[in-house]
N, C-alpha and C positions, 0 to 999 in steps of 0.2 A: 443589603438592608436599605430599605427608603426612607427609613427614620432619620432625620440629621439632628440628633439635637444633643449638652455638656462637654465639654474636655476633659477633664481630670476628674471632676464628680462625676463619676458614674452608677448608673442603677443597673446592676447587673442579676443578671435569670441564669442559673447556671444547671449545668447536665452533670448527670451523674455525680461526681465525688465534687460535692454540691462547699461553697463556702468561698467567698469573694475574698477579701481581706478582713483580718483580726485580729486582737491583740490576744491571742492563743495562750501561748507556754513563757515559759523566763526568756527573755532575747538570750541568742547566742555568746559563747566568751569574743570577746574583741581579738579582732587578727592585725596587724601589722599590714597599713595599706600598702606601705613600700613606696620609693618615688616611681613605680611602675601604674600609679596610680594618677600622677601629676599631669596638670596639662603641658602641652608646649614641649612634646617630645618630638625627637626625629624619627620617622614611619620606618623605623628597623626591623620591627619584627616578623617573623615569618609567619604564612599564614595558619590558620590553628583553630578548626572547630572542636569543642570539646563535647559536643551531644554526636558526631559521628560515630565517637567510641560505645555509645549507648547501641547493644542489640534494642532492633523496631520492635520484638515480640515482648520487654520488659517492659516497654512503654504502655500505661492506658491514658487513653486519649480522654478529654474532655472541652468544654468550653461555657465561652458567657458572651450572651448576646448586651450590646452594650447603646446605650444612647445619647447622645453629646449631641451639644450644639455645632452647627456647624449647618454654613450658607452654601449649599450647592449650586447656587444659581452664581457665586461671586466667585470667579476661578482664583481670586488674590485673597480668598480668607484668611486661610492658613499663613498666609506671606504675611498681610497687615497685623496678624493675630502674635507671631511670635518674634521674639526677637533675634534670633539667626535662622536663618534661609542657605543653607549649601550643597554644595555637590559633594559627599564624602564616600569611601570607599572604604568596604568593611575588609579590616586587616584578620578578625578571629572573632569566635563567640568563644568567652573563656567559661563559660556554663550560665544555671539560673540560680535563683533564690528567690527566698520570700520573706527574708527580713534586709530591712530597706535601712541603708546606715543614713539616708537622707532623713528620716523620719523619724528612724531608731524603733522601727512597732511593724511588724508582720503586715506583708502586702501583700496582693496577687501576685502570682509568679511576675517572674522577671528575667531577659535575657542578660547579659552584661558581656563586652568586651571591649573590643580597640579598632579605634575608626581613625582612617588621616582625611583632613579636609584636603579635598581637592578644590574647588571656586567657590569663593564668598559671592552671596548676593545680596547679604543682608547682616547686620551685625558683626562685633568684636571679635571674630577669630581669623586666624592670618592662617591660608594656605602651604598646605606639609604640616599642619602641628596633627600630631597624635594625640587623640580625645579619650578618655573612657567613656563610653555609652551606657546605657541605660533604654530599655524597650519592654513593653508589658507583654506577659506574655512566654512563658519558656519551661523549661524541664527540670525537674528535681527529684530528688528521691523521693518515696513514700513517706518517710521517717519525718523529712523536713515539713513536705506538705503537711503532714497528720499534725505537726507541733503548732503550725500555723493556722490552724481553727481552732476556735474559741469551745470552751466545753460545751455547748448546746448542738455546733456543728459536729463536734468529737460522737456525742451519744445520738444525733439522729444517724450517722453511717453503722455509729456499733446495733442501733436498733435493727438496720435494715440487713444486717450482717447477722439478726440470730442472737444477738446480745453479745459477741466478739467484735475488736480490732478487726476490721479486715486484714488480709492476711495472703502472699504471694504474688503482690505487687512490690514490680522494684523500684518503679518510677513514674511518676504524672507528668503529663505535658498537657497546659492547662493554658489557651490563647482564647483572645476575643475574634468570633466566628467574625468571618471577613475581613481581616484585619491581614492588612500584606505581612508575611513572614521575611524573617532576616537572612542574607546567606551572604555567606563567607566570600571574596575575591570578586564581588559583585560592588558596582558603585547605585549608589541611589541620590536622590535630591531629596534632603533632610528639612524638618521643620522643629528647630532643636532647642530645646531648656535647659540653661544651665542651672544647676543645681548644685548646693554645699552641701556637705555632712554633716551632720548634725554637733559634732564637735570637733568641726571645723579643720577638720586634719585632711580632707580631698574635694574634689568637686567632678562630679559625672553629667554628663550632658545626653538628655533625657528629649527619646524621638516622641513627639508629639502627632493629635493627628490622624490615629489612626490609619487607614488604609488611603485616606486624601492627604496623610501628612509625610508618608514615607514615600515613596514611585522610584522603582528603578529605571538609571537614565544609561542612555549610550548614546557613541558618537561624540561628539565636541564642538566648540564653538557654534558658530551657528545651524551646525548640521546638530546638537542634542535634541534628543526623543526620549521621551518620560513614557512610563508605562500607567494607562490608565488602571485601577486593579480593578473597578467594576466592570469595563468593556473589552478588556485585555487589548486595546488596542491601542495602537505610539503616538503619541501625540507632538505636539511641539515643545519648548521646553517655556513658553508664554503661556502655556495651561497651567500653570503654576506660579512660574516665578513675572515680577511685573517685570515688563523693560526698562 
């Protein structure tokens, strides 16, 4: 995509099983976030993707082309832009959703799981702490996504269905086209938002950025290489971060 333009406000054009975020159905009952939720843990757990267990043939695919602001020509946008810059390495994706306890109101899908920072380059978190994440973007049931459209979105799908609920779909995976995907025992260089809940019981730290805000990196010290996601090609690790 050659368009660079919003971060967070996005105008999105979506495929297929059509409907961005909305304040759809009654929010979900409240779950017990657990201290498994907290920051400032020690990177114990094992790793643990929870959409591997999904068969690819339940999965329909979808997407939303997205436009944010964003200076391609200033490789320190994203740096100057956010307030943490690190190198963190993803420990699990513990699945998605689409009600956001940051917001409390039905979102675009979302990945979630547990990240430990490796190197700070920028803001308040101290390396080895275990993060919950936050990434737009991921896999859910049908049932959840269908609840999280707003009734105008509900009845355009049941129109193009025949006047039916669609029906033997078990699950949507619904990303912003271009947009780097997450994976499990892989480190990336993060451009990251913390964020509270909305009644204030956790806080998840939310990848920014899109595809210029995530880059998986290798190597170390002054031998790190970042993965461009447009050119697929490694770059230095000063393509991103300032010195």
């Amino acid at each position: 995509m050659n368009k660079q333009k919003a971060s967070i406000v996005v105008a999105a054009v979506l495929l297929l099983l059509a409907g961005v975020s909305s304040c759809g159905s009654d929010p979900p009952n409240p779950v017990d976030h657990g201290s498994d939720q907290q920051v400032g843990q020690a990177a114990t757990a094992k790793s643990h993707d929870a959409y591997a267990n999904i068969p690819s043939d339940q999965i329909q695919h979808t997407g939303a082309e997205v436009e944010f602001l964003w200076d391609a020509k200033d490789p320190y946008c994203g740096y100057n832009r956010y307030p943490i810059v690190a190198r963190v390495h993803v420990d699990s994706i513990d699945g998605g959703r689409t009600y956001s306890p940051i917001f409390n109101q039905y979102t675009f899908p979302q990945t979630i799981g547990k990240m430990t920072i490796q190197t700070v380059y920028k803001g308040d978190v101290k390396p080895g702490a275990q993060l919950t994440y936050n990434k737009g973007g991921g896999i859910v049931s049908f049932d959840e996504y269908w609840k999280s459209l707003n009734p105008q979105q509900q009845d355009k799908l049941t129109h193009l269905n025949g006047g039916q609920k669609p029906t033997g779909i078990q699950y949507v995976k619904k990303v912003y086209w271009e947009d780097a995907e997450i994976t499990v025992g892989k480190d990336y260089i993060a451009l990251l938002l913390p964020q509270q809940y909305k009644d204030g019981t956790a806080e998840e730290y939310s990848i920014q950025g899109f595809q210029y805000g995530f880059r998986e990196a290798k190597g170390s010290g002054a031998e790190t290489t970042v993965l461009n996601n447009e050119t697929k090609a490694w770059e230095s690790l000063g393509s991103i971060v300032r010195p």
